[in-house]
Every structure is written in structure tokens, then in C-alpha cells.
DOSE-766556 format. One record per atom (N, C-alpha, C): residue number from 1; residue in three letters; atom name; x, y, z. Coordinates in nm, 4 decimals. Each point is the difference from the previous one (the first is absolute). Layout:
BEGIN
<zavex><pos>NUM</pos><code>ala</code><site>CA</site><xx>X</xx><yy>Y</yy><zz>Z</zz></zavex>
...
END
This chain:
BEGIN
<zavex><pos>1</pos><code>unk</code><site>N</site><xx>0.3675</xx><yy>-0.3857</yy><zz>1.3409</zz></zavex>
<zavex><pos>1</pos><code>unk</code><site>CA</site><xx>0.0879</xx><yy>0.0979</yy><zz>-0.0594</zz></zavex>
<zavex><pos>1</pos><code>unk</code><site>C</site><xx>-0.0787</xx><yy>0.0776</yy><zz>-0.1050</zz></zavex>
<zavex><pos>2</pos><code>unk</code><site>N</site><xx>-0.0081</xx><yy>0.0822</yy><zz>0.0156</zz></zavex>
<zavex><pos>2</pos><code>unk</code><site>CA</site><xx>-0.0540</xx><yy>0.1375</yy><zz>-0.1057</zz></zavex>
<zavex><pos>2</pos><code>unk</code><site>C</site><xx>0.0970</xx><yy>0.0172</yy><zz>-0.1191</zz></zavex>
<zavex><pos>3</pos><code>unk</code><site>N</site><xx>-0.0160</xx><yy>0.0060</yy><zz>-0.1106</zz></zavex>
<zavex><pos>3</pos><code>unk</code><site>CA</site><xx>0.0642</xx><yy>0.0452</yy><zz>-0.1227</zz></zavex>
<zavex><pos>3</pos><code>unk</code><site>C</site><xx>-0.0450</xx><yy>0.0739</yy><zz>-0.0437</zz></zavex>
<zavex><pos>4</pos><code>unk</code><site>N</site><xx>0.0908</xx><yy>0.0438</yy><zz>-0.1091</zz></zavex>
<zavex><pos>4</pos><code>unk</code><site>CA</site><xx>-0.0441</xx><yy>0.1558</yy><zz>-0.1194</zz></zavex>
<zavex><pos>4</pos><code>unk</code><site>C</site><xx>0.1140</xx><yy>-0.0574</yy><zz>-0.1133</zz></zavex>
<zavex><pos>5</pos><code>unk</code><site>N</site><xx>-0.0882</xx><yy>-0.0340</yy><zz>-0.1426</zz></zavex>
<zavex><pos>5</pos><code>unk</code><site>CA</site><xx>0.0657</xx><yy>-0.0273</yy><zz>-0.1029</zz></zavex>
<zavex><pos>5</pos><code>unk</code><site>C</site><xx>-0.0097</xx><yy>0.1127</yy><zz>-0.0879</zz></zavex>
<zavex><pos>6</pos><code>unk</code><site>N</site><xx>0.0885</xx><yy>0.0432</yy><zz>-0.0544</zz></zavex>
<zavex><pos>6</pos><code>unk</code><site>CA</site><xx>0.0229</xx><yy>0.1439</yy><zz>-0.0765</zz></zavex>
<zavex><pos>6</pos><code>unk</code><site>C</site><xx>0.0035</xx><yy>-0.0844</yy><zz>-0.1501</zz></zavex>
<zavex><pos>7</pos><code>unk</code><site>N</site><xx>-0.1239</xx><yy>0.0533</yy><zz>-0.0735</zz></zavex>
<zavex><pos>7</pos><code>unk</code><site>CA</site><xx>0.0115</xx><yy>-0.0080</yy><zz>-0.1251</zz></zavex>
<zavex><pos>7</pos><code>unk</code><site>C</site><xx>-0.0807</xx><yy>-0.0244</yy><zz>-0.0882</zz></zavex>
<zavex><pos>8</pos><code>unk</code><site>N</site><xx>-0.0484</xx><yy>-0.0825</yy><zz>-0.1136</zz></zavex>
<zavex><pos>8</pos><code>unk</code><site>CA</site><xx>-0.1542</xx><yy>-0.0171</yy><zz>-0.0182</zz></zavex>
<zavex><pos>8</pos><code>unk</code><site>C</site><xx>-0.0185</xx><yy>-0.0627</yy><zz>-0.1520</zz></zavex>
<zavex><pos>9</pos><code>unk</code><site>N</site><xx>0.1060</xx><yy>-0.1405</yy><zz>-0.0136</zz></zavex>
<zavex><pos>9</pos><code>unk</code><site>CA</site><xx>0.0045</xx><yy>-0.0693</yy><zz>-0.1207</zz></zavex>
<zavex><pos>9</pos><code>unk</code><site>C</site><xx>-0.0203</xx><yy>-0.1400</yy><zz>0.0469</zz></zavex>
<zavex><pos>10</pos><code>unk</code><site>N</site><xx>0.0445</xx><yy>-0.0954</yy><zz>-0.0794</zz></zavex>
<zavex><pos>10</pos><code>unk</code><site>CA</site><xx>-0.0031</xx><yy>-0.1441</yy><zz>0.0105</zz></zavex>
<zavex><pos>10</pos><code>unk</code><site>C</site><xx>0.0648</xx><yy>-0.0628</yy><zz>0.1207</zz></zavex>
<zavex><pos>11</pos><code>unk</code><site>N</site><xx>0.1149</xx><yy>0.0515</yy><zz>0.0037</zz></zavex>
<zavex><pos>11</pos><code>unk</code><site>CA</site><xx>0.1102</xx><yy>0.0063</yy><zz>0.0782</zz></zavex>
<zavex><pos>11</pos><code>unk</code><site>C</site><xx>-0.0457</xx><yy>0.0148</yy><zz>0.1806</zz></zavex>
<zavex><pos>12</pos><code>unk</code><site>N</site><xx>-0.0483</xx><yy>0.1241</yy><zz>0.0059</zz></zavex>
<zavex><pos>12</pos><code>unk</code><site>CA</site><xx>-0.0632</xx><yy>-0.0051</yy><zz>0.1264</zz></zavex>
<zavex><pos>12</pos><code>unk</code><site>C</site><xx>-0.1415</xx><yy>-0.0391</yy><zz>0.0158</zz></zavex>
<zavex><pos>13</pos><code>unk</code><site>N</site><xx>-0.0569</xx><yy>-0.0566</yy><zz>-0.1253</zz></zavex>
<zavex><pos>13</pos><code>unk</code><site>CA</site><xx>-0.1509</xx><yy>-0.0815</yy><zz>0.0273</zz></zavex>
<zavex><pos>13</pos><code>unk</code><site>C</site><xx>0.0664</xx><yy>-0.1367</yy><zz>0.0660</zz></zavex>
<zavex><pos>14</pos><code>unk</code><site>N</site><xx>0.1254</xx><yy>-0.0203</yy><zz>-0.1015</zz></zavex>
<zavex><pos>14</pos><code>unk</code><site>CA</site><xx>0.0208</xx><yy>-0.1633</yy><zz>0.0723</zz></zavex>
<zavex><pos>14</pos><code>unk</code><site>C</site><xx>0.0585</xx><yy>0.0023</yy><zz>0.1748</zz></zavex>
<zavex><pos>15</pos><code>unk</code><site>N</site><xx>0.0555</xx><yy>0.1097</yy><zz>0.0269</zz></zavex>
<zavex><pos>15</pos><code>unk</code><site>CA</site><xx>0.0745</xx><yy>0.0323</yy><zz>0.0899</zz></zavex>
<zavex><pos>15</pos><code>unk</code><site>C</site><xx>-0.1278</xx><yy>-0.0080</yy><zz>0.1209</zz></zavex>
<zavex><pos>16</pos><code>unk</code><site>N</site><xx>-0.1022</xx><yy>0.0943</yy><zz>0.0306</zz></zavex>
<zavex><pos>16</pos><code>unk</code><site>CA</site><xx>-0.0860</xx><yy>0.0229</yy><zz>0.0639</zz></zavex>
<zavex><pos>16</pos><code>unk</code><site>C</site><xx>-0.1366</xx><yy>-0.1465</yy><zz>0.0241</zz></zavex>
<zavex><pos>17</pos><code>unk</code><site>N</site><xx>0.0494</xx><yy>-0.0754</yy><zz>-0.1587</zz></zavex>
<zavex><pos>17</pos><code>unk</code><site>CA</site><xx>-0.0434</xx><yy>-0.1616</yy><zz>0.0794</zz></zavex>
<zavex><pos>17</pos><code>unk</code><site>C</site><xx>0.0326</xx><yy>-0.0831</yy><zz>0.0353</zz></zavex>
<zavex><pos>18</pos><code>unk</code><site>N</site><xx>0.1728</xx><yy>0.0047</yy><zz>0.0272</zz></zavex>
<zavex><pos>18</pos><code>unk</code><site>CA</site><xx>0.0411</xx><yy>-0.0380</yy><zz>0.0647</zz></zavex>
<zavex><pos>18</pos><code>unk</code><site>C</site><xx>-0.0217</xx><yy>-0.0264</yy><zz>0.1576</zz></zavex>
<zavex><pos>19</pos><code>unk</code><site>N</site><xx>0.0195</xx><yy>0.1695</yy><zz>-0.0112</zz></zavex>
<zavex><pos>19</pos><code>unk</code><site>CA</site><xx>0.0427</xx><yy>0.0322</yy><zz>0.1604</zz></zavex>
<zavex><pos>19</pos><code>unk</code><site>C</site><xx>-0.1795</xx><yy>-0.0175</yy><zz>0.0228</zz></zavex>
<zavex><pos>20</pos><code>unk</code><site>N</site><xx>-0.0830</xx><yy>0.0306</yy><zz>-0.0623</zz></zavex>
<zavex><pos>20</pos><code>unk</code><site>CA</site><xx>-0.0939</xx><yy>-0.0225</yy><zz>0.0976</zz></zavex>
<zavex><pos>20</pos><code>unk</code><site>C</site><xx>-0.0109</xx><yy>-0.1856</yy><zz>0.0523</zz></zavex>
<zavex><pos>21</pos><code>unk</code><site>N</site><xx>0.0371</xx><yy>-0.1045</yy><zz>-0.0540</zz></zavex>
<zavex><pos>21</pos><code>unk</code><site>CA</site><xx>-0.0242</xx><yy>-0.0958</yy><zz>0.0190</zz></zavex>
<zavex><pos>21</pos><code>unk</code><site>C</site><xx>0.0908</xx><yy>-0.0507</yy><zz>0.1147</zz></zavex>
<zavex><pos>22</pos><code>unk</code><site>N</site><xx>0.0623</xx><yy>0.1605</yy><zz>0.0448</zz></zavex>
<zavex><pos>22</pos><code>unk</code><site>CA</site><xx>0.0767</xx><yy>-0.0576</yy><zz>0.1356</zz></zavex>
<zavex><pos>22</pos><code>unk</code><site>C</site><xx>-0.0867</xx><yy>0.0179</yy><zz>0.1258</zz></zavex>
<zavex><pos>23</pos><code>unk</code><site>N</site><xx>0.0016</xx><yy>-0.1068</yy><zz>0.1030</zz></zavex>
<zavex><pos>23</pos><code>unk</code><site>CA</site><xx>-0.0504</xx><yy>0.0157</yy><zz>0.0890</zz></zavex>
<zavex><pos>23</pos><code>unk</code><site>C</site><xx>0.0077</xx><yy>0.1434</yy><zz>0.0880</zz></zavex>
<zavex><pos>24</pos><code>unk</code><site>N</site><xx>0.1878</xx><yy>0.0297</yy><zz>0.0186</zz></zavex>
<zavex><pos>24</pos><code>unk</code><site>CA</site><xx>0.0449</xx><yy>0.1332</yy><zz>0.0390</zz></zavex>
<zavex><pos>24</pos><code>unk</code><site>C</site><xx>-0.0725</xx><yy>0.1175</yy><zz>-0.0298</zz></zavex>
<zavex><pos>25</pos><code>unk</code><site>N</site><xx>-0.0596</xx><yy>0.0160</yy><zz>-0.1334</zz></zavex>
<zavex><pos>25</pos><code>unk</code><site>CA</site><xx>-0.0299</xx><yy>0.1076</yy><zz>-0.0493</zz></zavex>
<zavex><pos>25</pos><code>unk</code><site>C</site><xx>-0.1324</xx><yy>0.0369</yy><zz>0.0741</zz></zavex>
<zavex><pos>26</pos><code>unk</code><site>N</site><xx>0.0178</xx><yy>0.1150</yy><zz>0.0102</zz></zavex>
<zavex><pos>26</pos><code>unk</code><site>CA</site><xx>-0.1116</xx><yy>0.0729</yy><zz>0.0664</zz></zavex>
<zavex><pos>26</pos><code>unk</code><site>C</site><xx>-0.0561</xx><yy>0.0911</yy><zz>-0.0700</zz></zavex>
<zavex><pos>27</pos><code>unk</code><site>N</site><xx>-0.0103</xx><yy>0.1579</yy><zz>-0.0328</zz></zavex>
<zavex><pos>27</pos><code>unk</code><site>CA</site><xx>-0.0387</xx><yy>0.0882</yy><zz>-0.1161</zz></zavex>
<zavex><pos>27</pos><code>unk</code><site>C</site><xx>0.0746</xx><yy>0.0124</yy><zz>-0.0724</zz></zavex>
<zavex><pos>28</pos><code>unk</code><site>N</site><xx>-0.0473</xx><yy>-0.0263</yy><zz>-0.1444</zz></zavex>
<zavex><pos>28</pos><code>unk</code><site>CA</site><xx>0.0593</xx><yy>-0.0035</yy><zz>-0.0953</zz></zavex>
<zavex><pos>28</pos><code>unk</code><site>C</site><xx>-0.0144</xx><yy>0.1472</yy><zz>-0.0997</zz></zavex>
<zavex><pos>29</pos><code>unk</code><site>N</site><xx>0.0453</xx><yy>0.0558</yy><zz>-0.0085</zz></zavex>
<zavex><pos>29</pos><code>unk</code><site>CA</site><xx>-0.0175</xx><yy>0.1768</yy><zz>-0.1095</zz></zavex>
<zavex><pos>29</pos><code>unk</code><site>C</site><xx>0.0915</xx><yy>-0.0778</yy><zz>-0.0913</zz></zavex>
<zavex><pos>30</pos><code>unk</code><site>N</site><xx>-0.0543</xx><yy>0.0620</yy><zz>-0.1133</zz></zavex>
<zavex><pos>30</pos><code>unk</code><site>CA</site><xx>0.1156</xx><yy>0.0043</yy><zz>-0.1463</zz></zavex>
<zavex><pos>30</pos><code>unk</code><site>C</site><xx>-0.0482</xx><yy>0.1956</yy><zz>-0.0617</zz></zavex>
<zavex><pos>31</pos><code>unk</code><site>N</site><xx>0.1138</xx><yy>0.0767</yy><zz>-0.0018</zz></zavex>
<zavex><pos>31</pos><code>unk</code><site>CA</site><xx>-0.0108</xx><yy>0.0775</yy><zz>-0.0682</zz></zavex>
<zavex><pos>31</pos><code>unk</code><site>C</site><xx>0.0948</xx><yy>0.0416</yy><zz>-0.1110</zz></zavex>
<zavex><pos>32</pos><code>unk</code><site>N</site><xx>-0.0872</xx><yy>0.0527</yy><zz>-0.1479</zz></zavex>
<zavex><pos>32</pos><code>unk</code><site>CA</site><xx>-0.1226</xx><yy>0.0547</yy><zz>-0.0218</zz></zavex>
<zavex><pos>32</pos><code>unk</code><site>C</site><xx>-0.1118</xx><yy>-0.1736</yy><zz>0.0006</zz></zavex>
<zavex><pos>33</pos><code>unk</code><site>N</site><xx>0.0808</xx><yy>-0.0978</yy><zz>-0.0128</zz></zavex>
<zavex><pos>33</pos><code>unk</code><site>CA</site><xx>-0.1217</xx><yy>-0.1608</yy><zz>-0.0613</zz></zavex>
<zavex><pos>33</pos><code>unk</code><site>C</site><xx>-0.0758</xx><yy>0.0413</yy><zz>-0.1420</zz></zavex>
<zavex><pos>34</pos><code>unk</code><site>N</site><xx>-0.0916</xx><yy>-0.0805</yy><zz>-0.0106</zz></zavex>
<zavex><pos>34</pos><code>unk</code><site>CA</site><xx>-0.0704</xx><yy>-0.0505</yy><zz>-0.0798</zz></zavex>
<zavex><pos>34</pos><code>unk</code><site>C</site><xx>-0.1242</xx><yy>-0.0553</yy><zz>-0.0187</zz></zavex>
<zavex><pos>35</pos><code>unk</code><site>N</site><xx>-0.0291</xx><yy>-0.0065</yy><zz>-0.0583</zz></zavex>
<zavex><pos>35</pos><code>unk</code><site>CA</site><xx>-0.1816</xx><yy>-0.0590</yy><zz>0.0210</zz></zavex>
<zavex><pos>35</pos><code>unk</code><site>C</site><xx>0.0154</xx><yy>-0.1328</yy><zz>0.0471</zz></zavex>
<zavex><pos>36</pos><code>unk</code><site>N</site><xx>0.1219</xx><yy>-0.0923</yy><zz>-0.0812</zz></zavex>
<zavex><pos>36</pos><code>unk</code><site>CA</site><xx>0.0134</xx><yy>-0.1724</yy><zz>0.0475</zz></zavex>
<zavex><pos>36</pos><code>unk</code><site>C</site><xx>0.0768</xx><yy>0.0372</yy><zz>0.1094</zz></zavex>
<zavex><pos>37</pos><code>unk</code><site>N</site><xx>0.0733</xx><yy>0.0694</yy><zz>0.0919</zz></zavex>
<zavex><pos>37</pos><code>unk</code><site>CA</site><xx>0.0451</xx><yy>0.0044</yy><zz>0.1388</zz></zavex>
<zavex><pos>37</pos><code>unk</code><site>C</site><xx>-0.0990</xx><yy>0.0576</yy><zz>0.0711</zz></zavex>
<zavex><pos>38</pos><code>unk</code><site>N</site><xx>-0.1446</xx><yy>0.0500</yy><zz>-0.0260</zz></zavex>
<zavex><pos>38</pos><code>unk</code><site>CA</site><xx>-0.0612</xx><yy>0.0598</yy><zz>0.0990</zz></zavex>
<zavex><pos>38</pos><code>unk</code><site>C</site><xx>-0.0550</xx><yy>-0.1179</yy><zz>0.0467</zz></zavex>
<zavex><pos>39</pos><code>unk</code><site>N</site><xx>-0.0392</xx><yy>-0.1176</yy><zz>-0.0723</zz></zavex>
<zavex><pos>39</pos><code>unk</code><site>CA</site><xx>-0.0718</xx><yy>-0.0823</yy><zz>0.0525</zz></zavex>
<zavex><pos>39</pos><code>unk</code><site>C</site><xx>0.0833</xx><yy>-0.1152</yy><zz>0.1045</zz></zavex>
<zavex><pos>40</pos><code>unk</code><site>N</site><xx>0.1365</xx><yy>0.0986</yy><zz>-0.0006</zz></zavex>
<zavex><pos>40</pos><code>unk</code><site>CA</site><xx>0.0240</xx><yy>-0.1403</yy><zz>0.1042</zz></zavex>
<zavex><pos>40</pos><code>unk</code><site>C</site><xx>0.1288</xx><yy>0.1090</yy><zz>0.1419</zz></zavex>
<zavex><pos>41</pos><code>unk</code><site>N</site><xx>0.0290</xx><yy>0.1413</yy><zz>-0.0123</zz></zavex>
<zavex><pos>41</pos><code>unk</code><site>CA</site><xx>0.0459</xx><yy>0.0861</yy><zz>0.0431</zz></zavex>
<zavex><pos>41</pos><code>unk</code><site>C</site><xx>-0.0926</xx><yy>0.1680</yy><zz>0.0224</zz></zavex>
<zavex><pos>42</pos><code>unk</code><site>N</site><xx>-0.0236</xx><yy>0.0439</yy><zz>0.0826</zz></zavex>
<zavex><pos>42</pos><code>unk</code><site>CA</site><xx>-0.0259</xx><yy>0.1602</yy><zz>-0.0026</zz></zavex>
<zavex><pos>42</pos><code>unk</code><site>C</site><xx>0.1029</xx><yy>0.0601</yy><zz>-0.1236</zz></zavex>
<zavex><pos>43</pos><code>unk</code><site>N</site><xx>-0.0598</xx><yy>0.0492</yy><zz>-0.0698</zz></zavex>
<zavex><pos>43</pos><code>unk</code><site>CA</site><xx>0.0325</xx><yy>0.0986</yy><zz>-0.0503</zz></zavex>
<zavex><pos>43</pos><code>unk</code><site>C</site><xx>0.0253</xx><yy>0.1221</yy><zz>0.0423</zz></zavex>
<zavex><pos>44</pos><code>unk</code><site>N</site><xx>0.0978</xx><yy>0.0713</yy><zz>-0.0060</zz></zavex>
<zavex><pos>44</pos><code>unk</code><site>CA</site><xx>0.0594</xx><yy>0.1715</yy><zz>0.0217</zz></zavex>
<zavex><pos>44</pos><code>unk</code><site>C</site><xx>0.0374</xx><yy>0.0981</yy><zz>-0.1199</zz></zavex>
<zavex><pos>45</pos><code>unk</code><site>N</site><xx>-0.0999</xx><yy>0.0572</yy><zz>-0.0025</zz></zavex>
<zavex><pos>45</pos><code>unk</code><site>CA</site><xx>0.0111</xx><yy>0.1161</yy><zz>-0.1466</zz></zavex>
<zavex><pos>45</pos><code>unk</code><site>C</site><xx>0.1319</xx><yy>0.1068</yy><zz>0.0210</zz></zavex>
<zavex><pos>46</pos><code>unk</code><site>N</site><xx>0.1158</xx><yy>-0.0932</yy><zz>0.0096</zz></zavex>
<zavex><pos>46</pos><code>unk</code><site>CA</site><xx>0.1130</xx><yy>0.1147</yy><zz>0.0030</zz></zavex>
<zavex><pos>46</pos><code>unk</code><site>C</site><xx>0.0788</xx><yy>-0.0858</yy><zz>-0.1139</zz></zavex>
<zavex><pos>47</pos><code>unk</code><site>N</site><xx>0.0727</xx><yy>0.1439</yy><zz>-0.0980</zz></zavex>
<zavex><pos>47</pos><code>unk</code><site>CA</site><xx>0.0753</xx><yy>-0.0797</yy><zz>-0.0599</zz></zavex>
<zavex><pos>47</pos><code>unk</code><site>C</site><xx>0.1186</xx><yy>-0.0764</yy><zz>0.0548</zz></zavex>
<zavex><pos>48</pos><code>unk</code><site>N</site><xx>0.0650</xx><yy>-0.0732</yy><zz>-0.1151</zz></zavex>
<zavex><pos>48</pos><code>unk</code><site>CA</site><xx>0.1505</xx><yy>-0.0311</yy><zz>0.0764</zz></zavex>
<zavex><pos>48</pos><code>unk</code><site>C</site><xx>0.0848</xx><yy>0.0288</yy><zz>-0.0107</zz></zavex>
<zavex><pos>49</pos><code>unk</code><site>N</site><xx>-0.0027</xx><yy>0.1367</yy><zz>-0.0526</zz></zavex>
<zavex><pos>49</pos><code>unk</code><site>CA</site><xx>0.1035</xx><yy>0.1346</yy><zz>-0.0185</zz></zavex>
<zavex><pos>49</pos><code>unk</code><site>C</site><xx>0.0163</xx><yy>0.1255</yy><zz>0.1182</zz></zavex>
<zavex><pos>50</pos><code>unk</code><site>N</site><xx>-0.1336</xx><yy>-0.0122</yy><zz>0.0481</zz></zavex>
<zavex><pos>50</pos><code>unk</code><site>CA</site><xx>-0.0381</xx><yy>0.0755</yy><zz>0.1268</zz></zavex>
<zavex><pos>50</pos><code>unk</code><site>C</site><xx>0.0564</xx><yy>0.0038</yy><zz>0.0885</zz></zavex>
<zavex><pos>51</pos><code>unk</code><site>N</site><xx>0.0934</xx><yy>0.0383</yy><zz>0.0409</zz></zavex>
<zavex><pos>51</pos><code>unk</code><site>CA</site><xx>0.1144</xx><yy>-0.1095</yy><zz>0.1149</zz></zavex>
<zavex><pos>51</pos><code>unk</code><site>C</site><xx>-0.0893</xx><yy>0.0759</yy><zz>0.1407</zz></zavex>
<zavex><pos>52</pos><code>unk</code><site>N</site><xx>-0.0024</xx><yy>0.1535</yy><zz>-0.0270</zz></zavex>
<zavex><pos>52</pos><code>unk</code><site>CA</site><xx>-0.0547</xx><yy>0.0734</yy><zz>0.1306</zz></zavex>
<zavex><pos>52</pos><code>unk</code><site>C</site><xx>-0.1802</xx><yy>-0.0830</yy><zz>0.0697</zz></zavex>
<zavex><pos>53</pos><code>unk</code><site>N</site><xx>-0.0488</xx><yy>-0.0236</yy><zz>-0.1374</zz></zavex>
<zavex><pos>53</pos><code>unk</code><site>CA</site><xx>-0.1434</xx><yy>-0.0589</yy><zz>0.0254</zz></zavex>
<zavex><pos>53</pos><code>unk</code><site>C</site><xx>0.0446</xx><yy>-0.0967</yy><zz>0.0848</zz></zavex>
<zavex><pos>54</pos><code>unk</code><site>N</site><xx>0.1119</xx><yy>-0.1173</yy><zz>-0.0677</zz></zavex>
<zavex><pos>54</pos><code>unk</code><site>CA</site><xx>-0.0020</xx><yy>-0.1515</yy><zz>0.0618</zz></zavex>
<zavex><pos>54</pos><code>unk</code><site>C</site><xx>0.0676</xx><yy>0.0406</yy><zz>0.1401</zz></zavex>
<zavex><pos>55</pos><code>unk</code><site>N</site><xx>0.0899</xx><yy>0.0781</yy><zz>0.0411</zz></zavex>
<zavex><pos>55</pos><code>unk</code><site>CA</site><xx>0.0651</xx><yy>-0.0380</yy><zz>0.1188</zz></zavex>
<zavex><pos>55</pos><code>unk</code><site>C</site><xx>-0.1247</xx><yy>0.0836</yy><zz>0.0998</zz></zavex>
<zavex><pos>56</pos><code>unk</code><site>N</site><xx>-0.1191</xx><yy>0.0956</yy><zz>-0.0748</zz></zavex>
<zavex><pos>56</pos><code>unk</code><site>CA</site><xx>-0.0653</xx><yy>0.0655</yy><zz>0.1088</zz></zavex>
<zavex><pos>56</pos><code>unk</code><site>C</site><xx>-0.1224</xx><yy>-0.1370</yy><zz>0.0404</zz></zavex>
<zavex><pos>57</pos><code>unk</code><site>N</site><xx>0.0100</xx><yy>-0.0861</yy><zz>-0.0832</zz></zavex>
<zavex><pos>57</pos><code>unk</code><site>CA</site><xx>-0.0986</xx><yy>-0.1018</yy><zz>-0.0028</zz></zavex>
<zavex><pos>57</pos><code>unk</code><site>C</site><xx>0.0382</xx><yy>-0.1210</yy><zz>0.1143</zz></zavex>
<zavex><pos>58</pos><code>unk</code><site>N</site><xx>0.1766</xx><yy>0.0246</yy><zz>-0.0218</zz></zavex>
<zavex><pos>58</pos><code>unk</code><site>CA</site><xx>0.0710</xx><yy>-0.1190</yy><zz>0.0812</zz></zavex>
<zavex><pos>58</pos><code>unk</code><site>C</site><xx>-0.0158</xx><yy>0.0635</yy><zz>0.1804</zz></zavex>
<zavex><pos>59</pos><code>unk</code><site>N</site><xx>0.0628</xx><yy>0.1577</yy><zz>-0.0148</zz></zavex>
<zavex><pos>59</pos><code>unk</code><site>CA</site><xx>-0.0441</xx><yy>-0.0080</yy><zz>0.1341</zz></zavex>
<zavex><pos>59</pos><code>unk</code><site>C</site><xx>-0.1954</xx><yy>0.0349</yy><zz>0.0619</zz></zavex>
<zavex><pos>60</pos><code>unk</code><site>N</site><xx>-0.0256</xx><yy>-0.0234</yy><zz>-0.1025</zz></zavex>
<zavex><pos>60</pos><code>unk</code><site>CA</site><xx>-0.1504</xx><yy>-0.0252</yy><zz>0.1021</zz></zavex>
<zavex><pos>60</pos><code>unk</code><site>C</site><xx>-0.0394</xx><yy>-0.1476</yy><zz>-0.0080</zz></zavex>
<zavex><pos>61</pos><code>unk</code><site>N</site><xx>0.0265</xx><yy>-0.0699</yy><zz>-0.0999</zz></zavex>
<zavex><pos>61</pos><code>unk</code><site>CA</site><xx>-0.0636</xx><yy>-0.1451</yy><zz>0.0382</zz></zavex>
<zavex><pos>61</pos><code>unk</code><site>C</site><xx>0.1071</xx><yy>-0.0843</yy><zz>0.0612</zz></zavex>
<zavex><pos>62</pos><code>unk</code><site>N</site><xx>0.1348</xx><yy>-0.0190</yy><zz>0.0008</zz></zavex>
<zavex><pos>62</pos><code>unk</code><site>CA</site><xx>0.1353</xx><yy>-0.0239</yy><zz>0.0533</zz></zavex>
<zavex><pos>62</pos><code>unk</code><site>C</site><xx>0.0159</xx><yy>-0.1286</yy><zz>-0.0095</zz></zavex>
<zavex><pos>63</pos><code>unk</code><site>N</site><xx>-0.0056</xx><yy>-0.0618</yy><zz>-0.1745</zz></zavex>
<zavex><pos>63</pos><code>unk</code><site>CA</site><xx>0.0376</xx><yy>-0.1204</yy><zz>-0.0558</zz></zavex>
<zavex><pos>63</pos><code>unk</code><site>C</site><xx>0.1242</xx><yy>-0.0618</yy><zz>0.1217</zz></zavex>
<zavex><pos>64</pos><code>unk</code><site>N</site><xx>-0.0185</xx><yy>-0.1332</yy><zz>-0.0258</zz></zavex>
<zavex><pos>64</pos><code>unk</code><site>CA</site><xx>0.1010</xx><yy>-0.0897</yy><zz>0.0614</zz></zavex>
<zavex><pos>64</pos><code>unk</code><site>C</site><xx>0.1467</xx><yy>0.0150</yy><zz>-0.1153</zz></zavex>
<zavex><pos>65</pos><code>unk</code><site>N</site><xx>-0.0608</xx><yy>-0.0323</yy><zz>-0.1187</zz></zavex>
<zavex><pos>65</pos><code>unk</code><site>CA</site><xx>0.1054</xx><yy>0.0100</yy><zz>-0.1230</zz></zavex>
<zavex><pos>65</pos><code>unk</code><site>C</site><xx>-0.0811</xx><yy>0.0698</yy><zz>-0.1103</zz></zavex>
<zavex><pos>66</pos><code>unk</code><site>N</site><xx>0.1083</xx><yy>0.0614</yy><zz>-0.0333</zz></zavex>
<zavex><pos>66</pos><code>unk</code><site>CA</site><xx>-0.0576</xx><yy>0.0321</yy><zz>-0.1662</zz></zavex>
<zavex><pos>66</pos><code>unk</code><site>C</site><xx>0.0848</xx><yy>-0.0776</yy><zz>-0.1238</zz></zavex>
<zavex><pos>67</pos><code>unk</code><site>N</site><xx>-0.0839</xx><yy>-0.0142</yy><zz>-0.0705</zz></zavex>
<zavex><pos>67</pos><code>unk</code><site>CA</site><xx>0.0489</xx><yy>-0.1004</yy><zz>-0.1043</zz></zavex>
<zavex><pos>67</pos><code>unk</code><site>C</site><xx>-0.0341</xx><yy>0.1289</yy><zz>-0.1133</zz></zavex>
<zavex><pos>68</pos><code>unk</code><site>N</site><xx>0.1283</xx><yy>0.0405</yy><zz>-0.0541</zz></zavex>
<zavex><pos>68</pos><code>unk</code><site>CA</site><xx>-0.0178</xx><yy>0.0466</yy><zz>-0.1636</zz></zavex>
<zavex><pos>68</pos><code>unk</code><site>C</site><xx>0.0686</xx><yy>-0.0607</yy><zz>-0.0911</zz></zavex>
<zavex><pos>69</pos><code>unk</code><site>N</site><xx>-0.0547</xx><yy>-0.0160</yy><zz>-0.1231</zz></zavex>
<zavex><pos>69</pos><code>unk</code><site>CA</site><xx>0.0188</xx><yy>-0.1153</yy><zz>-0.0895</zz></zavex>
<zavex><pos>69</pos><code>unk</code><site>C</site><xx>0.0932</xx><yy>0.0693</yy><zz>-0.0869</zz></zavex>
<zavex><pos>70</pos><code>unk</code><site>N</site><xx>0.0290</xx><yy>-0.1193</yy><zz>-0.0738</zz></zavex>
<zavex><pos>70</pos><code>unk</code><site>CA</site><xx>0.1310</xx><yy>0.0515</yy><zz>-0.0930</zz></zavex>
<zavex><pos>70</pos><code>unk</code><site>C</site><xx>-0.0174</xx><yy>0.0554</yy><zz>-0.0645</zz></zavex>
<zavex><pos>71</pos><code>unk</code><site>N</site><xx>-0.0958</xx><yy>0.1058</yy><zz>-0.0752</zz></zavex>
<zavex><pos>71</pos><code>unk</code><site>CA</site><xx>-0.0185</xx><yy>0.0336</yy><zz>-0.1078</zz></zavex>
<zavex><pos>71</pos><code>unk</code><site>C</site><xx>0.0332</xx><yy>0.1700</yy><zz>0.0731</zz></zavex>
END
């Protein structure tokens, strides 16, 4: 399963090591991330205000789920 976590604090650092420690998981993006989520997710230089960036991002890479965090 492919994901895309929208966001780029603590919150989705813990989130993105989660999911990577799932077997399921397949590519992992977090956008905008972080320096401590690059090392364990791709990073995507879009903000998470961008809505036109993220959904032009969703239909070319075509996440399984997107996960945006509570903030």
C-alpha cells in the first residue's frame, strides 16, 4: 500500500514510523516532512496548504491512502 502523509511536525514524524514498520506499506511520501521524516519517508516539497499541488501530486503518484494529520 502506497501512502501520502500531509504535514511536517512530531505528529506525522511519529505517524510515518509507524506506518513504515508495517509490512503493508509500500511508498511512503510525507508532504511538506522534515529532515527527521526524510530519513525514514520521501519527502515532497509541497506545502500542506497547497491543496491544488497535493491533489496534482495524488493523481500522478495515486496513493493507496492519504493520511493528513490533525493539525
Amino acid at each position: 500500500m502506497n501512502i501520502l502523509v500531509i504535514g511536517s511536525g512530531g505528529r506525522e514524524h511519529a505517524i510515518v514510523r509507524k506506518l513504515k514498520e508495517s509490512p503493508k506499506t509500500g511508498r511512503l511520501w510525507c508532504a511538506p516532512g522534515n529532515g527527521g521524516i526524510a530519513a525514514e519517508a520521501e519527502c515532497v516539497a509541497i506545502k500542506a496548504t497547497d491543496i491544488d499541488g497535493m491533489v496534482a501530486f495524488a493523481k500522478e503518484h495515486k496513493p493507496d491512502l492519504v493520511m493528513v494529520a490533525p493539525d
